[in-house]
KERO-967166 format. One record per residue: x negated, y negated, z of N, C-alpha, C, O in turn; residue in three letters. Coordinates in steps of 0.2 Angstrom, whole numbers, plus 5000, padded with zeros to 4 digits. Each point is the difference from the previous one (the first is absolute). Layout:
<sites>
XYZXYZXYZXYZALA
...
</sites>
This chain:
<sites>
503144894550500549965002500549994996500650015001UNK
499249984992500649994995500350075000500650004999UNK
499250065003500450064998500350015009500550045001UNK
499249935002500650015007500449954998500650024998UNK
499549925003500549964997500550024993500649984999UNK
499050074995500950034997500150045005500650005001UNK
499050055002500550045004500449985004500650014999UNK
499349945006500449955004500749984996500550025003UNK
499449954992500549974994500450064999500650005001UNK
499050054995500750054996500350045007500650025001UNK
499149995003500150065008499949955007499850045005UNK
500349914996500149985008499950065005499649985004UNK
500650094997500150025005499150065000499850045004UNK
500049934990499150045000499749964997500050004993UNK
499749955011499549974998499150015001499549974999UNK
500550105003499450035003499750034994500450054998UNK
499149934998500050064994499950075004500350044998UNK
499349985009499950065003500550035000500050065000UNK
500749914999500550075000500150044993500350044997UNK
499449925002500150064995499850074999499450015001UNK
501150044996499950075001500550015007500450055000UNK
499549915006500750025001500450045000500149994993UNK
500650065009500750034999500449934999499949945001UNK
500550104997500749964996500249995006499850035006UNK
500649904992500549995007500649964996500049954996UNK
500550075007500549994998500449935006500050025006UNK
500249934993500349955002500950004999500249974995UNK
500250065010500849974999500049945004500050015006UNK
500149934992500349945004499549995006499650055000UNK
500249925003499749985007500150055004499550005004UNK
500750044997500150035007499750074996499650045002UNK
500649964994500150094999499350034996499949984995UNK
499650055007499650044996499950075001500150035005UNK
499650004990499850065000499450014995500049974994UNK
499550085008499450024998500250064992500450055001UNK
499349924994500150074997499549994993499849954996UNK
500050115003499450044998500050024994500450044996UNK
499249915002500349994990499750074998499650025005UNK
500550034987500050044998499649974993499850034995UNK
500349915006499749974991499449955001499450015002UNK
500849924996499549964999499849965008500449975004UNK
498950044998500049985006500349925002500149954995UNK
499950045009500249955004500749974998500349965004UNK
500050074993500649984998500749985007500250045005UNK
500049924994500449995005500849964997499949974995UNK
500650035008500749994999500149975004499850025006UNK
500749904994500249985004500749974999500149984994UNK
500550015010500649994999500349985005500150035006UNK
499949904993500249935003500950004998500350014995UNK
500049985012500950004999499849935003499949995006UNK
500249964989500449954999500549985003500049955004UNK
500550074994500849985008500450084998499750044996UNK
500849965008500350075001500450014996500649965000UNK
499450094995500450024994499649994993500050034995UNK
499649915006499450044997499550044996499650035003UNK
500449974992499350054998499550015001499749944999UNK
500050105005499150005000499649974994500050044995UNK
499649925005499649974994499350055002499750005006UNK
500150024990499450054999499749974998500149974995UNK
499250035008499250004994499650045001499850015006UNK
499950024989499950045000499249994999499949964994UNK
499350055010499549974998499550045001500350055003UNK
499149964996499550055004499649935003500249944999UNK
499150095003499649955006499849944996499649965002UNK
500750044991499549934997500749964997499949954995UNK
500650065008500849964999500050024991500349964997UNK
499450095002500350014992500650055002500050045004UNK
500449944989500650085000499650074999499550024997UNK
500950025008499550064999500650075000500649995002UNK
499250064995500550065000500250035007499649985004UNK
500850044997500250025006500250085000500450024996UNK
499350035010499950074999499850045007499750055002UNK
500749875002500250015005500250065003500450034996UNK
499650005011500650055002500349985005499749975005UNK
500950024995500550005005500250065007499849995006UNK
500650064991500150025005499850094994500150004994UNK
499650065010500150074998499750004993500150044995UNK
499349885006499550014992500649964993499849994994UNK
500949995006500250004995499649914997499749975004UNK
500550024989499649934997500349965001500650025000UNK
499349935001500549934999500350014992500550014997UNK
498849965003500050004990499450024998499449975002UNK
500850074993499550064996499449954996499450015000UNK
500949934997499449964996500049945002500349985004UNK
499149984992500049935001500749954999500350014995UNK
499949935009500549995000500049945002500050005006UNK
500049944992499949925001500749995007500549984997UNK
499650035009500449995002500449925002500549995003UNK
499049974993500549935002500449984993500349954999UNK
499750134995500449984994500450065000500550014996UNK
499350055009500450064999500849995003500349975005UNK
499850084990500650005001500550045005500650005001UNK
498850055003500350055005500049975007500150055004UNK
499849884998500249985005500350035006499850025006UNK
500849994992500450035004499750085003500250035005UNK
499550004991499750085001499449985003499850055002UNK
499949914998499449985005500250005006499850035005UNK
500949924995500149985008500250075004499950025006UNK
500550024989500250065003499750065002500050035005UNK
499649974990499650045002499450015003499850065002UNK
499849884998499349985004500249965006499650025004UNK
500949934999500149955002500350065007499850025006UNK
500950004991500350045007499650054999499549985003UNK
500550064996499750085002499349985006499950035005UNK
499949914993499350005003500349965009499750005005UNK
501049954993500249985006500250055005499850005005UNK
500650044992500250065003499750095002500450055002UNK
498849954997499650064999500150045004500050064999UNK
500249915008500150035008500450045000500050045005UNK
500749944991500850035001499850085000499650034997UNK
501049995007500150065000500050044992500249974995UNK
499650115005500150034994500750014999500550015004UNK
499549994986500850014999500550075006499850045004UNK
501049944995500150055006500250064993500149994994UNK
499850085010500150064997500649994997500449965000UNK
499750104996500750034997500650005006500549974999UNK
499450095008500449995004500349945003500649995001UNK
498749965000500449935001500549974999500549995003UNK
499150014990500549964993500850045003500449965002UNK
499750104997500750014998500249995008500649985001UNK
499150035003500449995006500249915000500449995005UNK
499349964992500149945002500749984995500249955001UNK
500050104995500649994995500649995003500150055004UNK
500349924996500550035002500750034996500049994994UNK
500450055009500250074997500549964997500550025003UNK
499749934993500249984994499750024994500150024995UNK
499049945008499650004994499750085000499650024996UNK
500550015007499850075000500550054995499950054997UNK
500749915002500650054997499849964994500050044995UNK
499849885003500149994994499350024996500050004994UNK
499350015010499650034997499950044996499750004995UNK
500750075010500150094997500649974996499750004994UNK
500849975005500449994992499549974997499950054996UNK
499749905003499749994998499450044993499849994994UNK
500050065012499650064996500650054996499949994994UNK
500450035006500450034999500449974994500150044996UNK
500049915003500549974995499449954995500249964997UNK
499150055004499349974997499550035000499749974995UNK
500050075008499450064998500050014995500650014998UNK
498850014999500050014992500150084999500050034995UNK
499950025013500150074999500650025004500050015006UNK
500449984991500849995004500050105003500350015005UNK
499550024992499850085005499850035005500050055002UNK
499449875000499750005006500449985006499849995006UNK
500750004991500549975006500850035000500449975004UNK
499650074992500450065002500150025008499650005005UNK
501550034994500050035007499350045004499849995006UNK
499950064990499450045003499649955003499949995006UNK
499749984987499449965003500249955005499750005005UNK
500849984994500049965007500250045007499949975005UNK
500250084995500150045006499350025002499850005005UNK
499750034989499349995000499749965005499850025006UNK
500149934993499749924999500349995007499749975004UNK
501150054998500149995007499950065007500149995006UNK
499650064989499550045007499449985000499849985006UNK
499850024990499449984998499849935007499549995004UNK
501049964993500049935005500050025008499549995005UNK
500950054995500350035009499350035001499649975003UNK
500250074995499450045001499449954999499550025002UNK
500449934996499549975002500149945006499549975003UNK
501150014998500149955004500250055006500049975005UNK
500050104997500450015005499450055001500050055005UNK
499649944992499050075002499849945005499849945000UNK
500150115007499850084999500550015003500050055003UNK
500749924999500850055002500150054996500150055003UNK
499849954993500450034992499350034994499449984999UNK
500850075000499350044994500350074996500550035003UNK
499249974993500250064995499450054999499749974996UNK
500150095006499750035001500250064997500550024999UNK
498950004999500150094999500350055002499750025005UNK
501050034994500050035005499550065001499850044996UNK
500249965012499550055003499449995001499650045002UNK
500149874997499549985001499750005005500549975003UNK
499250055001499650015006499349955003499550004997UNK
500849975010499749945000499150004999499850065000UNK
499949905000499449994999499750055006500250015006UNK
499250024992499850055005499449965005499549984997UNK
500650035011499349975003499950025004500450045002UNK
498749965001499950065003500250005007500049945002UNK
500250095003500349985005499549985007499550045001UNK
500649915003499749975002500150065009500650035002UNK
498849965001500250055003500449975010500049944999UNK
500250075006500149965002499349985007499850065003UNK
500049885000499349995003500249965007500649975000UNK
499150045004500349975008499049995001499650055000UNK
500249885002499250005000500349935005500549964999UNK
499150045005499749945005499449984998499550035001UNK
500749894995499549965000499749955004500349945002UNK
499050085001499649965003500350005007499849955004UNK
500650084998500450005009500449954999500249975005UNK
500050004991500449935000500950024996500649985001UNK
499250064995500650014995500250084996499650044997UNK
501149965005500150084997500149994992500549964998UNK
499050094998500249984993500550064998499850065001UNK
501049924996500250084997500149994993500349944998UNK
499650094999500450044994500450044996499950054997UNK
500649905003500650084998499950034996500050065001UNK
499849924993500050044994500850024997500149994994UNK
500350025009500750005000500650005003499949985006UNK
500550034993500749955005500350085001500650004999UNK
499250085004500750065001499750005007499549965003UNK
500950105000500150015005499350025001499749965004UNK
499850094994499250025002499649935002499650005005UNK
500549964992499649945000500449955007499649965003UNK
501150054999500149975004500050045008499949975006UNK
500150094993499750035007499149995000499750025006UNK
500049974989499249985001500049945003499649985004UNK
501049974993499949925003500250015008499849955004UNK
500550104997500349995007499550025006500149995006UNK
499350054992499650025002499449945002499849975005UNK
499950024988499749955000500249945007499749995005UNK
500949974991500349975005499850025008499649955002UNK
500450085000500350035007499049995002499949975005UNK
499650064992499349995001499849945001499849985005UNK
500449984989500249934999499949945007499649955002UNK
501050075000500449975008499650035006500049965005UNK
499750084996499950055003499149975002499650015005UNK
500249954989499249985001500249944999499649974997UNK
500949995005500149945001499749974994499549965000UNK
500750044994499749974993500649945000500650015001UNK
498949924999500449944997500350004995500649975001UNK
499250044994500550014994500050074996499750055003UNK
500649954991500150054996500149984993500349954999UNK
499450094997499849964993500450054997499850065002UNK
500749954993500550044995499949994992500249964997UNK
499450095002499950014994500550024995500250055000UNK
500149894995500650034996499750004993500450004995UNK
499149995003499949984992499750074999499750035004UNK
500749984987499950064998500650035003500150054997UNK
500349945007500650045002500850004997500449965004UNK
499950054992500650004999500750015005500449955001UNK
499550105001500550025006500750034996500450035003UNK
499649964993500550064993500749955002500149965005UNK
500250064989500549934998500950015005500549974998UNK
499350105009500449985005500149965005499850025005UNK
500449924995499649945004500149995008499849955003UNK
500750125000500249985006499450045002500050035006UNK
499449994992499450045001499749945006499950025006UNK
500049924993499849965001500150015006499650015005UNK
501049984997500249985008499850055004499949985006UNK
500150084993499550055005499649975002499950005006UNK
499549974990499249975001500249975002499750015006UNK
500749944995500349945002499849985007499649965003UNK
501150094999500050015007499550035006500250025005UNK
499149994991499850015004499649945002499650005004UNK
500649924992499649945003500549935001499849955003UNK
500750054995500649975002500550015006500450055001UNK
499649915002500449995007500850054999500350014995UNK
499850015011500550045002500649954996499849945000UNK
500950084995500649955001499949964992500549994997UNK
499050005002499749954992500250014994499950064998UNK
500649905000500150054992499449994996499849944999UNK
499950124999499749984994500050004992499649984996UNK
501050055004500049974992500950054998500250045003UNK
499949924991500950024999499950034990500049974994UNK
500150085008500050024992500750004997500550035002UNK
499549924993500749994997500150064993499550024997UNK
501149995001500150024994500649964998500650005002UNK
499149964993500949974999500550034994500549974998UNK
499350074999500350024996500550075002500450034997UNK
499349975010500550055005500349975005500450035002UNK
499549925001500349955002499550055007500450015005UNK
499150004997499850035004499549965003499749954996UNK
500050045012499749985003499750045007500450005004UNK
499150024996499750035006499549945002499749964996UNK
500350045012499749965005499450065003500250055004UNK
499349944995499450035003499849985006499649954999UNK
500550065007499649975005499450045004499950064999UNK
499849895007499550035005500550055005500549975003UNK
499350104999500550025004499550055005500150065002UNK
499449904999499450055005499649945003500049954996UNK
499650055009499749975001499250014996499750054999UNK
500049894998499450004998499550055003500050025006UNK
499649994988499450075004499549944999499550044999UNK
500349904999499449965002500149934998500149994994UNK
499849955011500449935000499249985000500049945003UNK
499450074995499449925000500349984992500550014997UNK
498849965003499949984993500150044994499750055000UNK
500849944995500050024996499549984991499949944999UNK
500050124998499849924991500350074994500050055003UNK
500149954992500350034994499549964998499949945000UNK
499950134997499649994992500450014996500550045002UNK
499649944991500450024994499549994993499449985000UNK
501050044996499849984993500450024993500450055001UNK
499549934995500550004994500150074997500450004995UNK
499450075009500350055001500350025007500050065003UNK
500249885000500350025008500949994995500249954997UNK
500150115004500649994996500650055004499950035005UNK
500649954990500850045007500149995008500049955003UNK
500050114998500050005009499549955005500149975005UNK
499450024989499349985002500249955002500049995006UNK
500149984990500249914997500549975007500149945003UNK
500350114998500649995005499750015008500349975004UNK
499050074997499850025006499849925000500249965005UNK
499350014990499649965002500449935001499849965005UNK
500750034992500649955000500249985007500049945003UNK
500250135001500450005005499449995007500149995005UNK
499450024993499650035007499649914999499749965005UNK
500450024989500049935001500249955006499749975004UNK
501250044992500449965003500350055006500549975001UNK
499550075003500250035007499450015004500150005006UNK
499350014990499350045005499449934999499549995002UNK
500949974995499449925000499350034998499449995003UNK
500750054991499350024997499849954995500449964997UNK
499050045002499649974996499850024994499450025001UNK
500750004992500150014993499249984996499949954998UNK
499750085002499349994996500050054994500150065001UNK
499749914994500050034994500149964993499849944999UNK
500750104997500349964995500850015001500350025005UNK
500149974990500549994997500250105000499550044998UNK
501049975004500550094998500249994994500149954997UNK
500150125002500150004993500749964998500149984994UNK
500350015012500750004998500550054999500649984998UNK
499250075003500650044997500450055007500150064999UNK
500249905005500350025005500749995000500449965004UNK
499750094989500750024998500150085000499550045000UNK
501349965000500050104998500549984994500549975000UNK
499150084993500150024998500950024996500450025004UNK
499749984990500550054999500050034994500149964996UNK
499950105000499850024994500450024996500250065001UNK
500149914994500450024996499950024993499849964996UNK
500450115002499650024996500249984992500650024999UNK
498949954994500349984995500050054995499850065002UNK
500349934993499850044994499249984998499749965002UNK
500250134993499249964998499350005004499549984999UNK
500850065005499550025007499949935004499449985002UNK
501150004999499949915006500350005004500650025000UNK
499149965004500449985007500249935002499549964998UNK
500950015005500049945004499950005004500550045003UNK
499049935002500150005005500249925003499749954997UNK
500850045008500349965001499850005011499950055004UNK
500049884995499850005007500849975003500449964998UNK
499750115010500749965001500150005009500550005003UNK
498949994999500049995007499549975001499650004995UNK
500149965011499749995002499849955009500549995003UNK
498950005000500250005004500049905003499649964997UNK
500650035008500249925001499650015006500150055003UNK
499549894999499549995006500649955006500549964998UNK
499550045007500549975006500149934996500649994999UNK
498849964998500349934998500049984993499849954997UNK
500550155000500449974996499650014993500350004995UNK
499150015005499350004997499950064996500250045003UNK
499649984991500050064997499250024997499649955001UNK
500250094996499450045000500050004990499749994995UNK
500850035006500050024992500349934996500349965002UNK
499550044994499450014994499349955002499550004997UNK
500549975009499449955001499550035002499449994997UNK
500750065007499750055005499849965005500349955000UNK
499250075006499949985006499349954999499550024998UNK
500649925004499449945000499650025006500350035004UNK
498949944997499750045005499749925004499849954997UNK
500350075011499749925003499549974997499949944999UNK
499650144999499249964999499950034992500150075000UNK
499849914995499850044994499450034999499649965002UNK
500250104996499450005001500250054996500550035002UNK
499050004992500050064995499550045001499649965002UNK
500250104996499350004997500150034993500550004996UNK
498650035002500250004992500250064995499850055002UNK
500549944995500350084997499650055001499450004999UNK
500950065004499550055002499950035004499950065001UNK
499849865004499650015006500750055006499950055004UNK
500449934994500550055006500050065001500150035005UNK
499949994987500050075000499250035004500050055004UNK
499649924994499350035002499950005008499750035004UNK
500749914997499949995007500550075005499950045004UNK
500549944993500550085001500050065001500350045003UNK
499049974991499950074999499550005005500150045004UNK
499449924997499249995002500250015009499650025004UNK
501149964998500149995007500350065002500350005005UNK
499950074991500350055003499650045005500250045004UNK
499049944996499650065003499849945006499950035006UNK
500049924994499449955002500649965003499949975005UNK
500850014993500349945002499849924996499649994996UNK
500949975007499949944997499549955003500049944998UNK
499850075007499549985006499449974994499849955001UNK
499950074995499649994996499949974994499450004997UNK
501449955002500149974995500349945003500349974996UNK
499650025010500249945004499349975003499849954996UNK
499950065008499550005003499350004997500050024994UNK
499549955009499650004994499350045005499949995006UNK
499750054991499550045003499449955003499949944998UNK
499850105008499549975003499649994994499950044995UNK
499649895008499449984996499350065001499850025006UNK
500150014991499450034999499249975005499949944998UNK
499950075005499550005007499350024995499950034995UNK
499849955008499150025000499950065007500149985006UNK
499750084992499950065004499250034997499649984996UNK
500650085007499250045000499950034993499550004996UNK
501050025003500050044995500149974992499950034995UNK
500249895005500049964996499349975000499849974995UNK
499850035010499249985002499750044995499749984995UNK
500350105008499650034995500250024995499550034997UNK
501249944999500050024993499549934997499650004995UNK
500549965008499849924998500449994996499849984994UNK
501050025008500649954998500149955007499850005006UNK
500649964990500549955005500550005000500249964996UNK
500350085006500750014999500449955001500650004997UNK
499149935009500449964999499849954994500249945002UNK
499450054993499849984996500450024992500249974996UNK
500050125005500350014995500950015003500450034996UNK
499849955008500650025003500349935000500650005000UNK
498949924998500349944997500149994994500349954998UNK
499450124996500149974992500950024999500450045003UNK
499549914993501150024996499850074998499450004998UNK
501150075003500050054998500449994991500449964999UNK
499350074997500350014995500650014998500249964995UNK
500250095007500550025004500349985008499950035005UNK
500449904993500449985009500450055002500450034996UNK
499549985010500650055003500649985001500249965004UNK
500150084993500850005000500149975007499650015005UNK
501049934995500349985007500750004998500249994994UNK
500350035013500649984997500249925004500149995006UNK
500049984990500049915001500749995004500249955004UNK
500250114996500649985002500150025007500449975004UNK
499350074997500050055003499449955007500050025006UNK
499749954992499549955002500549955003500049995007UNK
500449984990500349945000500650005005500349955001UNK
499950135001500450025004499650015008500350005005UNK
499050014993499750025008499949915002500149985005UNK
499649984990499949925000500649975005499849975005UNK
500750054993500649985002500250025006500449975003UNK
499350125000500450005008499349985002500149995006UNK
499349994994499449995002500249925003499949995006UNK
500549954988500149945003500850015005500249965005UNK
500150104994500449985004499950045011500349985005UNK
499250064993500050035006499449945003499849995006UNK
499849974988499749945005500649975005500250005006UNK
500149974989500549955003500650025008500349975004UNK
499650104994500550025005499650025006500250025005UNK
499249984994499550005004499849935007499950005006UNK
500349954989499649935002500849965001500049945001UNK
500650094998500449975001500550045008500549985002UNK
</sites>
């Protein structure tokens, strides 16, 4: 009783000897608390009482038995309040208590500091002009900031703020080599035409027009467009070819500007469609150029549905200017505009449903479906049966046909998520 009564006395707000050992807790004023996880002596706890407004916080500083105790606290990223023991109703560092323990801990939720880009763009171009005098008439390496270096330091800037428009390259570098994707027209399940271009030329669009035409012909509710893995090469009126074969007679589909030629072409639909059900685009952070522009447009003219991920973004053309030193620049100086105004580059193309799968699996599922199709990585096989010939070995096949295989078989989840999708839509247009 006498030892709950001093604690009562020296600590009012722990009167239970059981909390002891407890974490720290920190008290600002009545309202405000926060939990924090001492690094030093246990029980240690800080509290700072604002008295009226303007104020100093009065600290005391105690562990679980109201004696003075050292403080080795973390704040915020592990750093110490203070490194040793320290009487805080005679220290002197008051004001670095309140600053440093007091706000950070009020404040822990705020946003992270803003970047460098930030920062300068929130300047304004007074303090922009008086900063660079600044460097220049006070830097301690007055060389670094020489006519050259600063012309340096002003391509350098452009080239990271204006990537991926703009890049300095090898000359003669030759783009990344992949294997080519072959092109596939398969009907999944009677329900749905799957194609794959594999690429955006002429050979691949008279395969589409074929396909298409079989398509319409077995009365298929939808049609599933395989673009991931496909580029479509960095010509982007390629696109509108594809286009037109699912976008209405008359539709613009897309306006490639150049503004540095003062040039503007208008791409439109100028045939009738070769197939109006259900459409879906597959994509993925290799569906790039022409690609990015088919799935864009067939979005907003052909009311397709977008599953996958994010395109790469790069649904620009190109201009190459040759430097000294074996460099090239390449300077992006066209691109193309969606009817409301909307662009492709540098964001790339957002997908209705996100759905990825895991590095790798694409390829395998790619190569594995040239002979067999993609029917096999959507679908799942029949359950294994009890028969004769399982009698006389004395197995049960549906007994081993339920364990987890070692090796799961390959699915492609996106490709799933696209049949999911005309599956609820052909219910509804069923029942409605």
């Amino acid at each position: 009783m006498k030892r709950q009564a001093h604690l009562s006395k020296l600590h009012p707000a722990r009167t239970d000897p059981r909390e002891h050992g407890r974490p720290a807790r920190v008290e600002v004023g009545r309202a405000a608390k926060a939990s924090l996880q001492t690094g030093g002596t246990p029980n240690t706890v800080a509290f700072a009482e604002k008295r009226r407004a303007g104020a100093l916080a009065r600290f005391r500083l105690q562990d679980g038995r109201g004696r003075p105790s050292s403080l080795k606290a973390t704040v915020l990223g592990g750093t110490p309040v203070l490194p040793a023991f320290c009487n805080v109703r005679r220290c002197a560092l008051k004001p670095l208590l309140l600053a440093a323990l007091a706000i950070p801990l009020l404040h822990a939720a705020d946003e992270p500091p803003a970047s460098l880009r930030e920062t300068v763009n929130d300047l304004e171009p007074a303090q922009i002009d008086k900063a660079v005098e600044a460097l220049q008439s006070q830097f301690l390496s007055p060389q670094a900031l020489d006519e050259a270096s600063m012309q340096k330091a002003l391509l350098e800037g452009l080239l990271r703020r204006l990537a991926p428009g703009v890049e300095v390259i090898a000359t003669g570098k030759a783009p990344a080599e992949t294997k080519p994707v072959p092109f596939l027209a398969e009907i999944l399940d009677d329900r749905a035409g799957y194609l794959r271009l594999g690429n955006l030329d002429a050979s691949t669009l008279a395969q589409l027009d074929t396909a298409l035409a079989s398509f319409t012909e077995k009365n298929l509710p939808a049609v599933i467009l395989d673009l991931r893995a496909v580029s479509g090469g960095p010509c982007l009126d390629t696109a509108a070819d594809f286009a037109r074969r699912f976008a209405p007679n008359g539709k613009i589909l897309f306006t490639i500007q150049k503004p540095s030629a003062k040039q503007e072409s208008i791409l439109m639909s100028n045939r009738s469609p070769s197939y109006q059900g259900v459409l879906v685009v597959l994509t993925d952070g290799n569906t790039s150029g022409a690609a990015e522009i088919l799935a864009a447009t067939l979005r907003f003219n052909a009311r397709a549905m977008i599953i996958g991920s994010d395109t790469a973004g790069e649904a620009v053309e190109f201009s190459e200017i040759p430097l000294t030193g074996g460099k090239t620049l390449r300077v992006a100086v066209s691109q193309a505009i969606l009817p409301d105004k909307s662009t492709v580059f540098p964001d790339g193309v957002k997908p209705d449903v996100p759905v990825s799968l895991p590095p790798g699996d694409l390829e395998k599922i790619f190569e594995a479906s040239r002979d067999k199709g993609v029917s096999q990585f959507v679908f799942e096989g029949g359950r294994p049966r009890m028969n004769e010939s399982a009698l006389i070995a004395n197995t049960n096949p549906e007994i081993e046909g339920s364990r987890e295989p070692e090796d799961p078989p390959l699915r492609d989840t996106v490709l799933q998520r696209a049949m999911d999708l005309i599956t609820a839509i052909s219910f509804y247009n069923k029942h409605n």
